[in-house]
ZANUSE-680909 format. One record per residue: residue number from 1; z negated, x negated, y of N, C-alpha, C in turn; residue in one letter. Coordinates in Angstrom, 2 decimals, always signed. Layout:
- resi_n_up_n_east_n_north_ca_up_ca_east_ca_north_c_up_c_east_c_north_resn
- NUM_Z_X_Y_Z_X_Y_Z_X_Y_A .
...
END
This chain:
- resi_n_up_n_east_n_north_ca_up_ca_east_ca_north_c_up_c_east_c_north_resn
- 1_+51.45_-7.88_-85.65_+51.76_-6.64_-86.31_+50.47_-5.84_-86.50_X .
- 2_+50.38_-4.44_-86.11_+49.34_-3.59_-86.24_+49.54_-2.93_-86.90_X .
- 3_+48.76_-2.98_-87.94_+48.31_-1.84_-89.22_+47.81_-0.60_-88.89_X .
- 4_+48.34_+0.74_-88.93_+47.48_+1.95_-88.55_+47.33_+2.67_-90.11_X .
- 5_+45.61_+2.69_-90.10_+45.23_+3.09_-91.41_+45.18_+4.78_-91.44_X .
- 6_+45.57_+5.49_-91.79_+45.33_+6.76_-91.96_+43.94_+7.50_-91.66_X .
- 7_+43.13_+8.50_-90.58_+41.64_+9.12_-91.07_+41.88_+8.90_-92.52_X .
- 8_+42.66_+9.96_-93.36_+42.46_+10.44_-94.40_+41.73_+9.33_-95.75_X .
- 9_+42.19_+8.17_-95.56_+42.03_+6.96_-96.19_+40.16_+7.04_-96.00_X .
- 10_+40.01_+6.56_-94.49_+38.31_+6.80_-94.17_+37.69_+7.94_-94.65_X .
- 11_+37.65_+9.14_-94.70_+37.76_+9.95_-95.48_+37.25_+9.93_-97.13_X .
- 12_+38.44_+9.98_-97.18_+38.51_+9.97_-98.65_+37.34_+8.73_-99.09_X .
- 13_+37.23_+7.74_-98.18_+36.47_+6.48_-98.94_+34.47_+7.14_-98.67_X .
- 14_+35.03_+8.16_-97.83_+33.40_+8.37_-97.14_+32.77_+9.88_-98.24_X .
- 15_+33.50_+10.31_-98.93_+33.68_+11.24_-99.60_+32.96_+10.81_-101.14_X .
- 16_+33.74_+9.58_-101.22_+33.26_+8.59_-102.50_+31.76_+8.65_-102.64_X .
- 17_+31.59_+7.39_-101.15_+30.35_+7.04_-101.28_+29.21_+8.31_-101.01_X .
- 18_+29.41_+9.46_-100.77_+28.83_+10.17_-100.21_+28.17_+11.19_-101.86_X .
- 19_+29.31_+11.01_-102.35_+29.53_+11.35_-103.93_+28.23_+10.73_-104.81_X .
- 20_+28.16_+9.04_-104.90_+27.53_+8.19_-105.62_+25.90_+8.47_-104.70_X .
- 21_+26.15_+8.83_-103.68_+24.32_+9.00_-103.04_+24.04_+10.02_-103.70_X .
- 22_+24.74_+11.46_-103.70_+24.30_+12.34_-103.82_+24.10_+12.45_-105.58_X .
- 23_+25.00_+12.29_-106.24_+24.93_+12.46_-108.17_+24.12_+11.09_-108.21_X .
- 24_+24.01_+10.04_-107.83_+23.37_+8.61_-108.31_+21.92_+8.47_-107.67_X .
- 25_+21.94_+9.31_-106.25_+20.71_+8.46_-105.50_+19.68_+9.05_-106.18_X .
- 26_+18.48_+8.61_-106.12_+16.75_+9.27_-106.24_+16.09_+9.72_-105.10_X .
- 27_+15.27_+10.60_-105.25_+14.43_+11.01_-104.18_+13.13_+10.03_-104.52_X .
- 28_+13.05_+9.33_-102.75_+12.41_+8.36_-102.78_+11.24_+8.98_-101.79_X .
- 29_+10.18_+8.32_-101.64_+9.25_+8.62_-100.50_+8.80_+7.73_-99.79_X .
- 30_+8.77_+7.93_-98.09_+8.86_+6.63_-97.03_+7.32_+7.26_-96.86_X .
- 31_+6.44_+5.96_-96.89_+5.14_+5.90_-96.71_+5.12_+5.70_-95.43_X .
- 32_+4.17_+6.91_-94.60_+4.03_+6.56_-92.93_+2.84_+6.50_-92.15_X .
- 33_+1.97_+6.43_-91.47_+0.82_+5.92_-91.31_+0.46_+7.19_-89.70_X .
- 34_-0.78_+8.18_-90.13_-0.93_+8.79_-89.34_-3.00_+8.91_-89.08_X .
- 35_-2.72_+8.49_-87.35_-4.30_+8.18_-87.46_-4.93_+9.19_-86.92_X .
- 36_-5.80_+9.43_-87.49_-6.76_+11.21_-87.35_-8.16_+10.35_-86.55_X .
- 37_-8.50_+11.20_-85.67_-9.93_+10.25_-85.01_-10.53_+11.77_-85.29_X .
- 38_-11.32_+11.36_-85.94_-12.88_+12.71_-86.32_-13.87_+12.26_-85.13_X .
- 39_-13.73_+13.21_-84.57_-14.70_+13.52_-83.50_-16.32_+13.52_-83.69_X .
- 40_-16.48_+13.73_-84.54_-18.77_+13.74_-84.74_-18.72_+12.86_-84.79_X .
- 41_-19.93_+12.56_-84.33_-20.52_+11.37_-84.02_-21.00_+10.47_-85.34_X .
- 42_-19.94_+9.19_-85.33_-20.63_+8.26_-86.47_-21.69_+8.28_-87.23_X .
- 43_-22.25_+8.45_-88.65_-23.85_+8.52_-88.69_-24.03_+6.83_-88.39_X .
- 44_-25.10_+6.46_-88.03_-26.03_+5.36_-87.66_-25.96_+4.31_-89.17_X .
- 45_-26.12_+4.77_-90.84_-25.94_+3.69_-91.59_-24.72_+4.33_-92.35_X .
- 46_-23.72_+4.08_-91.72_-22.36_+4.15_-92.39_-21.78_+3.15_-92.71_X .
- 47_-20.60_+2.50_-93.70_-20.19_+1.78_-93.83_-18.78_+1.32_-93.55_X .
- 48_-18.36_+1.73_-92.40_-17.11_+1.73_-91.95_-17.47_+0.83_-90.84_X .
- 49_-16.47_-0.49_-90.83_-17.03_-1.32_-89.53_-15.81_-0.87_-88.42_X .
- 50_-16.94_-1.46_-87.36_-16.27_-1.03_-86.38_-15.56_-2.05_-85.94_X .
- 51_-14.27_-1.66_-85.29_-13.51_-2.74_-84.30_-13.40_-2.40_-82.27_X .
- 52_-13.07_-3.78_-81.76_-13.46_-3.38_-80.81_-12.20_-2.18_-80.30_X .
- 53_-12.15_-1.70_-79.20_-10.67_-0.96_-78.76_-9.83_-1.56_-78.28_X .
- 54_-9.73_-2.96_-77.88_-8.87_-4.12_-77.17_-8.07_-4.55_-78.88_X .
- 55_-9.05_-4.66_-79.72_-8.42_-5.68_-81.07_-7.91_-4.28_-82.42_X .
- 56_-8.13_-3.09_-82.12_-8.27_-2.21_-83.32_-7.28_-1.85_-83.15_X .
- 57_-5.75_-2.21_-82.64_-4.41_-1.91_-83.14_-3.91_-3.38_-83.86_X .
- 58_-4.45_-4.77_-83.78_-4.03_-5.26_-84.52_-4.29_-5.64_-86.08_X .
- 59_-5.49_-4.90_-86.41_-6.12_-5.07_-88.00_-5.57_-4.01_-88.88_X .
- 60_-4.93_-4.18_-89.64_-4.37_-2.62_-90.41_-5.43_-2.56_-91.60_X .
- 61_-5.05_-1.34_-91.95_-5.27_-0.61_-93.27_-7.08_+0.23_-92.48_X .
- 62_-7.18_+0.76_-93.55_-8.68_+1.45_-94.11_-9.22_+2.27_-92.62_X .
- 63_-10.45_+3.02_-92.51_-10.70_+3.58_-91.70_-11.53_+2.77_-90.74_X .
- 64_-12.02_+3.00_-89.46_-12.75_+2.39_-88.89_-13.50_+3.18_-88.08_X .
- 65_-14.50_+2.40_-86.93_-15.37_+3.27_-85.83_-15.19_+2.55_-84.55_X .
- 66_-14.87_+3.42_-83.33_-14.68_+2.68_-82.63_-15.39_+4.15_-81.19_X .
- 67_-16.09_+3.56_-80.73_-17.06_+4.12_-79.92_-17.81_+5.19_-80.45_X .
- 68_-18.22_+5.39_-81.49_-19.28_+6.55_-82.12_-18.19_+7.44_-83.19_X .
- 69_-16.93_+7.62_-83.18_-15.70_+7.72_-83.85_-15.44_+7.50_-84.71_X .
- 70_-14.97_+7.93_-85.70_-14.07_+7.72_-86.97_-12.56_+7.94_-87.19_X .
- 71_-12.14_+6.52_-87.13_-10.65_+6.90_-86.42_-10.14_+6.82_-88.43_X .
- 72_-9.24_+7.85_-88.94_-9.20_+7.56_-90.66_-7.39_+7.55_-90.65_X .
- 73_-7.32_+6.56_-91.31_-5.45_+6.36_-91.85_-5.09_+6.88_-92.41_X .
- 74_-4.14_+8.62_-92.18_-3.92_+9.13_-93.26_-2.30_+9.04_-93.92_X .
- 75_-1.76_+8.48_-95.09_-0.78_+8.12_-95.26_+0.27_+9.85_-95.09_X .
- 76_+1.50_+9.67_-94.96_+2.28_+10.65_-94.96_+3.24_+10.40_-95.33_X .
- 77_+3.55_+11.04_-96.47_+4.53_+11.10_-97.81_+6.23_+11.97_-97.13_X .
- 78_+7.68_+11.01_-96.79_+8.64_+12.28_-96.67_+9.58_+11.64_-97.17_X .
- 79_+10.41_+12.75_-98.20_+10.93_+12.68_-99.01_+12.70_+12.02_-98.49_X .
- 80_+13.47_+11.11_-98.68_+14.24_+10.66_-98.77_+15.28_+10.45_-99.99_X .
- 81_+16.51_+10.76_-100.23_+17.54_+10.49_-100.86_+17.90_+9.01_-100.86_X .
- 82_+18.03_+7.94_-101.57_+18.94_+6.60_-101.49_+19.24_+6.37_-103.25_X .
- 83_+19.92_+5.58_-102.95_+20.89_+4.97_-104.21_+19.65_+3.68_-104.13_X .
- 84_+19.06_+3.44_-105.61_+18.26_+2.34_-105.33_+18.97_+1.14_-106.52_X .
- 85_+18.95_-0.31_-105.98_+19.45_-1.02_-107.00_+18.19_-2.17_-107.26_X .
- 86_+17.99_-1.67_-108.46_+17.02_-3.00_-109.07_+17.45_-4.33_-109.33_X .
- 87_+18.65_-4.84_-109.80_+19.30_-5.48_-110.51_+20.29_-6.24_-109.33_X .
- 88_+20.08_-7.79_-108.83_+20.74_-7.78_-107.67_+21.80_-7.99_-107.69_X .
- 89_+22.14_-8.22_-109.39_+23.81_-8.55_-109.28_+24.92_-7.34_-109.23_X .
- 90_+23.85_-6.45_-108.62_+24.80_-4.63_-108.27_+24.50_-4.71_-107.30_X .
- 91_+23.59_-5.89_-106.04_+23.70_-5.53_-104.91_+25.45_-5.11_-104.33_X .
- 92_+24.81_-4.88_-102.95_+26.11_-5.11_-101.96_+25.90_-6.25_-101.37_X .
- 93_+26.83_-7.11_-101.29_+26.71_-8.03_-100.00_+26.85_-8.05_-98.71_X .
- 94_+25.34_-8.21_-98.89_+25.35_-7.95_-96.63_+25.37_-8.88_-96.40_X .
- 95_+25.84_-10.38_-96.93_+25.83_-11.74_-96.25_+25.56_-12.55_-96.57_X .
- 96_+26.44_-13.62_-96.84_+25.42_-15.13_-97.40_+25.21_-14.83_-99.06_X .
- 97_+23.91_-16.12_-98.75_+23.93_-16.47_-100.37_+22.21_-15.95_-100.35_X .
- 98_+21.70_-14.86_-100.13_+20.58_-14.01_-99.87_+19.55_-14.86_-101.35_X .
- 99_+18.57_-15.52_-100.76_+17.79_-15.50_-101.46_+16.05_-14.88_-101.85_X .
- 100_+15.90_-13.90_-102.55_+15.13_-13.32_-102.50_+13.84_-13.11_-103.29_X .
- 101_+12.47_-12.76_-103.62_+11.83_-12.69_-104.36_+11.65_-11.93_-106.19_X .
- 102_+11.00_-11.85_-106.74_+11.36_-10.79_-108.35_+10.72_-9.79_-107.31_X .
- 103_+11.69_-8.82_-107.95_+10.84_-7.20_-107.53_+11.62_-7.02_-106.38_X .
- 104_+12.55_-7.35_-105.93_+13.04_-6.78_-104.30_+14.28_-5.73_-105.12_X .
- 105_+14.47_-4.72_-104.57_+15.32_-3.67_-104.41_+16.27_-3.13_-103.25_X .
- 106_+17.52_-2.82_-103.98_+18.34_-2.71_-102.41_+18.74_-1.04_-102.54_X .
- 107_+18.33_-0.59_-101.48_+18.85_+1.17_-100.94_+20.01_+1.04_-100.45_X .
- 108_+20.72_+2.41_-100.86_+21.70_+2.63_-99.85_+21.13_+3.95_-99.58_X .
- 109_+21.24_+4.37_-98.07_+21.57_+5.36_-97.38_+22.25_+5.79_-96.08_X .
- 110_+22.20_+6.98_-95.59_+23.46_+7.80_-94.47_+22.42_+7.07_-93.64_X .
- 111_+23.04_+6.83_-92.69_+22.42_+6.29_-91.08_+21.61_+6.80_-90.40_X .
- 112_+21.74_+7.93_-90.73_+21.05_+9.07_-90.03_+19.60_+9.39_-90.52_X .
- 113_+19.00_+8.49_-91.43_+18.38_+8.19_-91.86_+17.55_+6.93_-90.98_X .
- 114_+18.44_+6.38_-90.77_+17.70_+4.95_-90.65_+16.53_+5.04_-89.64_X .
- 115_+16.23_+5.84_-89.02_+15.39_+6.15_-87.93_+13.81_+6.46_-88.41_X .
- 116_+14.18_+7.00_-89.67_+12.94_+7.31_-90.47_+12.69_+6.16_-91.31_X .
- 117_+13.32_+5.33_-91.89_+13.45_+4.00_-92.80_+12.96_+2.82_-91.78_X .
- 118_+12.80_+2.94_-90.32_+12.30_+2.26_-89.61_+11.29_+1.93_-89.49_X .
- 119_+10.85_+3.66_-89.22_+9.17_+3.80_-88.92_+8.18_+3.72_-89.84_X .
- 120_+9.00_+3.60_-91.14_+8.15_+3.76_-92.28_+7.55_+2.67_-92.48_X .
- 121_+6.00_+2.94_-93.42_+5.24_+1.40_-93.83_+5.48_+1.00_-94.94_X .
- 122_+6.18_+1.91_-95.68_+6.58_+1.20_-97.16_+7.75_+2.35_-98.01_X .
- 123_+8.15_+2.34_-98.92_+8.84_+3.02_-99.44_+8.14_+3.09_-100.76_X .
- 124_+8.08_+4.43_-101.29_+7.97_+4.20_-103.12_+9.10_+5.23_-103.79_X .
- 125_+9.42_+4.32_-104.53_+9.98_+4.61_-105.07_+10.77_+4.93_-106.49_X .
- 126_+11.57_+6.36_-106.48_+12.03_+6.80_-107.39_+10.44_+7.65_-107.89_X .
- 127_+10.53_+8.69_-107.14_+9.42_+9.88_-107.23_+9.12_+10.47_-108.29_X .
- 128_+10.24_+10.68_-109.06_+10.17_+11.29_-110.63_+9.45_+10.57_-111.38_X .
- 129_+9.20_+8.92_-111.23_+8.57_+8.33_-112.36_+7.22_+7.86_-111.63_X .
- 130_+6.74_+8.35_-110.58_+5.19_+8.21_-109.89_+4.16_+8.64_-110.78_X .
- 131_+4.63_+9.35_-111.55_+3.32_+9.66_-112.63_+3.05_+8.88_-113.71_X .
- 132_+3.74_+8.15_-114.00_+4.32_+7.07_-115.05_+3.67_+5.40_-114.27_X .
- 133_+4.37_+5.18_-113.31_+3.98_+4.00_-112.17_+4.80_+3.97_-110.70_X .
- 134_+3.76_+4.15_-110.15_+4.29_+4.34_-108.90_+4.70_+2.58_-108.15_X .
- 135_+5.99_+3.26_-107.82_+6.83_+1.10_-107.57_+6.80_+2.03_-105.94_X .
- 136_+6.01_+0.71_-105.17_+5.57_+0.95_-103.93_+6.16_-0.50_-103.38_X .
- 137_+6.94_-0.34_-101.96_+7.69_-1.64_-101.30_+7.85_-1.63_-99.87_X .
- 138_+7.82_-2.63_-99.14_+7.68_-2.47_-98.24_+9.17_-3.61_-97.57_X .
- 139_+9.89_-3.01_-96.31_+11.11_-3.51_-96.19_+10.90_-5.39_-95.83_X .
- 140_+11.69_-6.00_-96.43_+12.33_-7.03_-96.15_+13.49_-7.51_-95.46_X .
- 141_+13.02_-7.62_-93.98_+14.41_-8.03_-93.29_+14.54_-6.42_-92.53_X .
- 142_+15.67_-7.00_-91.97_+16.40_-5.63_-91.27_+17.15_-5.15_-91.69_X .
- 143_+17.79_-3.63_-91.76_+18.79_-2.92_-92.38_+20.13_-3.04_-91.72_X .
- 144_+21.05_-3.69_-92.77_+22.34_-3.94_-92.00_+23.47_-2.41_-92.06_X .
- 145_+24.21_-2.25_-91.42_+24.91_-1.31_-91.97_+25.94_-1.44_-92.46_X .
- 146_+26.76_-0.73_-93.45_+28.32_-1.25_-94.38_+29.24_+0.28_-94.43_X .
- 147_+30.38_-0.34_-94.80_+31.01_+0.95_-94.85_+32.01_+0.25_-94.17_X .
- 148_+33.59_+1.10_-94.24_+34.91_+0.72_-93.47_+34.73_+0.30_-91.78_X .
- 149_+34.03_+1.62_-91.16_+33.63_+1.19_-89.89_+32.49_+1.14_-89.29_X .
- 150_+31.62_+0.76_-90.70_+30.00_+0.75_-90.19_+29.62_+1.93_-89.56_X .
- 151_+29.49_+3.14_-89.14_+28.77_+3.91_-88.90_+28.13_+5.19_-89.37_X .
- 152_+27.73_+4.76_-90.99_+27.92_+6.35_-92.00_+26.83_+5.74_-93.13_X .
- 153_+26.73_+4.47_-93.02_+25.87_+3.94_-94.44_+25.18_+3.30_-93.48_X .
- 154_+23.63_+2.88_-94.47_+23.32_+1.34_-94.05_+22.24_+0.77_-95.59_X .
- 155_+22.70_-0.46_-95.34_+21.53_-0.89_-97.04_+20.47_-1.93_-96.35_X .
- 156_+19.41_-1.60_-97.09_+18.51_-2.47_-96.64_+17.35_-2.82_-97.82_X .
- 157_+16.56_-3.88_-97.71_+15.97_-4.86_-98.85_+14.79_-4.35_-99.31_X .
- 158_+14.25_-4.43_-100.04_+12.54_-3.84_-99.86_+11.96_-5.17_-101.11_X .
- 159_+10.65_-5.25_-100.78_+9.58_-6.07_-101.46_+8.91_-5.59_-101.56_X .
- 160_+8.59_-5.75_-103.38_+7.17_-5.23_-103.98_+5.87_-5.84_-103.40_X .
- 161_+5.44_-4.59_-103.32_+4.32_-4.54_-102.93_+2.86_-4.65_-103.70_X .
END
């Protein structure tokens, strides 16, 4: 026997959740990593070490020199909407019996998103209270997606950082 569910049903359920992002979610900010190479020539007693150009994509963070160069990490701040849950017994369940660290937080957001939630190096979040303490995280795991037919949400984990 085949059940035919109504659009209107999907709908109406996408309407909901679309509701709780928009009145519930925070504007969050996805930390992204953009590398500026300053062209003048290194001074001679600087304190930026250098890496070689074979090994200087696998060492992160801070600035470096790499052939007379100053290659500098400049972070880039863009602003994102998600529903954030501190508290995991308001997670969603994406599976299993998830065991996780203190401090992990679960987002929800539109999919259409997720492309930017990818590339990102960390999330901080809930922007309004950055002046107060800025809660900075970086994702845990991969972002699953949820929803009636999976293609409109997706939640994913983050760890304090």
């Amino acid at each position: 026997m085949t059940i035919n569910i109504p659009q209107a049903v999907f709908d109406k359920y996408n309407e909901g959740i679309d509701a709780t992002i928009e009145s519930f979610g925070v504007i969050c900010q996805l930390v992204s990593l953009n590398k500026i190479e300053v062209i003048e020539p290194a001074p001679l007693n600087n304190n930026i070490p250098e890496k070689n150009s074979i090994n200087a994509h696998r060492v992160r963070g801070g600035d470096y020199e790499r052939q007379n160069k100053i290659i500098k990490e400049v972070e880039v701040l863009t602003p994102i909407k998600l529903k954030v849950y501190y508290n995991p017994k308001s997670w969603i369940n994406v599976g299993g019996n998830i065991q996780v660290p203190d401090g992990t937080i679960q987002t929800i957001g539109y999919l259409s998103d997720l492309d930017n939630i990818l590339q990102a190096k960390a999330l901080i979040a809930h922007e309004a209270i950055n002046e107060i303490k800025e809660l900075r995280y970086e994702r845990l795991g991969e972002p699953s997606t949820f929803g009636f037919k999976q293609d409109r949400y997706f939640v994913c984990l983050w760890s304090r950082v």
